[in-house]
N, C-alpha and C positions, 0 to 999 in steps of 0.2 A: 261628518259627524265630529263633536268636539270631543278633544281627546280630553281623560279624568283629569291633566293639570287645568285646561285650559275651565275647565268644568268649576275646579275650587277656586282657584283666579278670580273668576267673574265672581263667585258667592262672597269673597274676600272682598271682592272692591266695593261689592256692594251694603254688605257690613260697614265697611271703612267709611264708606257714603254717609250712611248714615249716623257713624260715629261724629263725623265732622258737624251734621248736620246737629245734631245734639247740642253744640258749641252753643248755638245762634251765631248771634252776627258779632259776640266778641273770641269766639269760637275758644269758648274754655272747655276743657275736656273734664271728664272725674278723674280724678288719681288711684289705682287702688292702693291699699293699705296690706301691711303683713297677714299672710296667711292666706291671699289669693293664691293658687298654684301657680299662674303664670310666671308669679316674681321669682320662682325656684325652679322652672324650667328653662334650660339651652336654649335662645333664640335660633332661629332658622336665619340662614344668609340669608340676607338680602340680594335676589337675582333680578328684580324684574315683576316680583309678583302683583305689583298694583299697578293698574297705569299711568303714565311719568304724570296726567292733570291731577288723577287722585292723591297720587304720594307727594305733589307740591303741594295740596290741599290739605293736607295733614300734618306735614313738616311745618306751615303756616301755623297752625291749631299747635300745635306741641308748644311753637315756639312763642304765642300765647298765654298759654296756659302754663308754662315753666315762668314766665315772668308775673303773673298774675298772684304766684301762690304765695309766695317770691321766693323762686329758684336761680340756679347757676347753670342746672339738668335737669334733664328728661330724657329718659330712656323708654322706648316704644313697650316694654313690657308694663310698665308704670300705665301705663294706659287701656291695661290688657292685650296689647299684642305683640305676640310673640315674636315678630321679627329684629333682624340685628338692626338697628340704627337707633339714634341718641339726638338729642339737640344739646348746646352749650353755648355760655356766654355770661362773661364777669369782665367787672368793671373795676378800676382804680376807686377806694374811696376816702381819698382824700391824708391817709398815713403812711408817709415813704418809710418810716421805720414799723411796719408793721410785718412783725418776726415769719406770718406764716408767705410774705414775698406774695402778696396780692399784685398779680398783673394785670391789663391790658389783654384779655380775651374775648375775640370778637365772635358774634355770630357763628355759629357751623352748626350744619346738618352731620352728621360723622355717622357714614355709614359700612358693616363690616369692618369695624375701630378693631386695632388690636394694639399692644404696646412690649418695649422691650427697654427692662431699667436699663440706663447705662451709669457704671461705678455700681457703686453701695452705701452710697449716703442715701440716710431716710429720716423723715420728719414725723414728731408724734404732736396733732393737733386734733380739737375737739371737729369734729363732723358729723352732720346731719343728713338726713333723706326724706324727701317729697311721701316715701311709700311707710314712713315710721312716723309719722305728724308727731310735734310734740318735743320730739327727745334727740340728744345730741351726745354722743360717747367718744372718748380719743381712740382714734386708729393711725396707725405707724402707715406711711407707706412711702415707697422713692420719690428723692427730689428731684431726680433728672429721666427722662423717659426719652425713646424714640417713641411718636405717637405717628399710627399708618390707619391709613381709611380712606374710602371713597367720597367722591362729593354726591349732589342729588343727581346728576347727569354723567356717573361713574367712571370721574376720574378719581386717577391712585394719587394717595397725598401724603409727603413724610414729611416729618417736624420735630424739631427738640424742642422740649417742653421744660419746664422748670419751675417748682414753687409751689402754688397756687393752682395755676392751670396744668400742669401734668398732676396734682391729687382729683381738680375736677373730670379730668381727661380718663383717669384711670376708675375711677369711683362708675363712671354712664359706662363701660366698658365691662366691668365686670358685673354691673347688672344685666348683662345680653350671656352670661354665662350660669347667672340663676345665682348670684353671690351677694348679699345685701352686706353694707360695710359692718354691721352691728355682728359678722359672723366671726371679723378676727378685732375688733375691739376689746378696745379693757374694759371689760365688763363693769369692772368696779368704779368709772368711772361716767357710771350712764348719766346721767342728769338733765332734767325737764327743761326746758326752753326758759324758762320763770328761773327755774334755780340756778343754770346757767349765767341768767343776766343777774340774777341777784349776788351770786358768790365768787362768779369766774370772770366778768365781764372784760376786770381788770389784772389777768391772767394768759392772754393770749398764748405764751407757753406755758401749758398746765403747770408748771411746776408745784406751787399751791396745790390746786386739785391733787394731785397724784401724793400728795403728802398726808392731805387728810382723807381724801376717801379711799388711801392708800393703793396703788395703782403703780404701774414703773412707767418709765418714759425713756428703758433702753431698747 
């Protein structure tokens, strides 16, 4: 007799099946947008609940569809499911003085990601979310992380992060805890993707912004 995990397992994989299957063949997933519940509910660990061909199957599809939208992340709840794991990946593009320390972040699957600032220096740069379309607000957060997480085949992985990729690192991370970044942003500094390019573009550190649509950047 299947015992009730093994019972939900199979129902999940077979949802997951068909979420991929939804893809096609360039296997783009929907994204949900704010006010889905999933985006403000705790992920569950990831133990084991799908089997290793479905959860490669999906990791593939994420990793997809993060670059499709065109993202940096994807976090599983973004897709409606509630488990802990994230995809991530950013590229150099092309400005070594570019203030927010854009690195060199390659592919990861990051799964049961958790992080720990190290120091207390912290950066205030405009950021955006795949689950907000549209809109882009400054939020503060550390320039230096320990970043811990499993792989797809759960091995344990630690890394000092810095910049760039410890804000992307920490942003997919605190979406598995039900946290969208627009909850500790400066509110007053929301602006549409349009207004954005139109007024900030040449702004990298708000400073501007935060003068006129008055806003701190301490």
């Amino acid at each position: 007799m299947f015992s009730h995990r093994t019972k939900v397992n199979n129902e999940l994989n077979h949802a997951v099946e068909q979420l991929v299957k939804s893809g096609g063949k360039e296997g783009i997933l929907p994204i949900v947008q704010m006010g889905e519940p999933v985006l403000r509910e705790a992920a569950l660990p990831y133990d084991g609940q799908l089997n290793h061909k479905t959860f490669l199957k999906l990791i593939d599809a994420m990793h997809s569809t993060m670059l499709e939208a065109p993202g940096v992340g994807l976090a599983a709840p973004q897709i409606g499911l509630g488990l802990a794991f994230a995809v991530v990946e950013d590229h150099i593009r092309g400005d070594e003085d570019d203030p927010r320390e854009v690195a060199e972040f390659p592919f990861h699957a990051i799964v049961n990601p958790s992080y720990t600032p190290v120091g207390t220096r912290a950066s205030s740069f405009y950021e955006g979310c795949l689950s907000f379309a549209g809109y882009q607000a400054v939020r503060r957060r550390w320039l230096d992380i320990i970043a811990r997480w499993q792989d797809v085949d759960g091995v344990n992985h630690e890394e000092r992060l810095h910049g760039w990729p410890a804000r992307i690192f920490q942003h997919e991370t605190d979406h598995l805890s039900g946290e969208i970044y627009i909850d500790r942003a400066e509110i007053r500094s929301l602006s549409s993707d349009e207004n954005l390019s139109d007024y900030w573009a040449d702004d990298p550190v708000p400073v501007q912004a935060a003068t006129q649509l008055g806003f701190s950047l301490a």
